[in-house]
C-alpha positions, 0 to 999 in steps of 0.5 A, a space after each residue: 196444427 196450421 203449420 202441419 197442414 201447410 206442410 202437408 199442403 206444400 208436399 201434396 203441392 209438390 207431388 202434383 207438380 211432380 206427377 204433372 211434369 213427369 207426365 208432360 215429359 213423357 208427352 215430349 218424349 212421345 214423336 207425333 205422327 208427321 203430317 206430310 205437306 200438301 203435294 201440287 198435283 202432277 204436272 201432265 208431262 210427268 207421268 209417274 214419279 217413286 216414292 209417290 206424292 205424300 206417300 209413306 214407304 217402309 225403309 224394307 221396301 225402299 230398299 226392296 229390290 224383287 225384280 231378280 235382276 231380269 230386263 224390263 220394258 216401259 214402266 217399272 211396277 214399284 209395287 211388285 218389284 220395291 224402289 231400290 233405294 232410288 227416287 224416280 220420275 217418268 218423263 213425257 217430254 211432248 210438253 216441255 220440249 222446243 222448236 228445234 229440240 233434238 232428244 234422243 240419247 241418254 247423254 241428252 236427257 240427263 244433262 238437262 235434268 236433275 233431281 234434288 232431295 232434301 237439297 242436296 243434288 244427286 246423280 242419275 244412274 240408267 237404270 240396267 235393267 231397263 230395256 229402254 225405248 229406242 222410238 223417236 217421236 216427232 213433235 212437227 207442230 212445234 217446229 221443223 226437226 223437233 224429235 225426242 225419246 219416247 217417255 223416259 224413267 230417270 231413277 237417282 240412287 238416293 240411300 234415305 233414311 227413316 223420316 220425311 223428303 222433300 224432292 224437287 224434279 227440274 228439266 231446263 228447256 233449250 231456252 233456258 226456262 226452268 220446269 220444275 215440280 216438288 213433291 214430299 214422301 216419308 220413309 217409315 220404319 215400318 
């Protein structure tokens, strides 16, 4: 009788253990919700950059493109119009440029700016259907023929799939000083 019920003892040991560990394995197999990491605000001389700090973007609308190839001027409504599988930031260049500093062309903007995600380098694209700003600014207080472009969207192609990104923005300055920002976004399925 003793050995029968430690048979029964041993199987009813072994079915819980069967039904816990099922039950802890369907728990691994379960994604927890990703917790984006905390963003530093953005710094003055950015004034907007897509995919916004922390934000969670369908994969649909990262590659959305509504604005039906027309021209656009100044800022570019992300909300109305989808990302286009870029990553984008809007630059001031009032603070970060220096005495002497002479930005007004394309070709000067972009090399001294880059943009990684997820570490790994990506080359900007001019955006066609953005009718650029042609004002100059002139910033005298900082010194004699210092003169830049008006505010500035720099957009990256970057074809990202479903998960969370790290970006990191970088402008090097005439003295060599490096501006950087970085800042997370995810990428959803849905």
């Amino acid at each position: 009788m003793l050995r029968t019920m430690c048979r029964i003892s041993h199987i009813t040991l072994v079915i819980l253990l069967m039904i816990f560990a099922s039950a802890c394995a369907g728990d691994i197999a379960t994604p927890l919700p990703t917790s984006l990491p905390v963003t530093e605000p953005i710094p003055d001389c950015i004034l907007d950059v897509q995919p916004a700090p922390a934000s969670r973007v369908s994969f649909e609308w990262y590659q959305a493109n509504l604005n039906d190839d027309s021209i656009y001027e100044g800022y570019r409504p992300v909300s109305e119009l989808g990302h286009k599988s870029n990553v984008c930031v809007y630059l001031d260049f009032g603070p970060l440029i220096q005495s002497g500093d002479e930005l007004i062309s394309n070709e000067e903007y972009f090399n001294r700016v880059a943009l990684y995600v997820d570490s790994k380098k990506l080359e900007p694209k001019p955006d066609e259907q953005l009718a650029y700003l042609e004002g100059l600014l002139l910033y005298p207080e900082i010194g004699p023929g210092t003169v830049s472009g008006m505010p500035y969207w720099f957009c990256w192609p970057a074809p990202l799939e479903v998960g969370v990104h790290r970006a990191t923005f970088q402008f090097r300055q005439t003295d060599g000083t490096l501006f950087e920002f970085s800042w997370s976004f995810e990428i959803t399925v849905n």
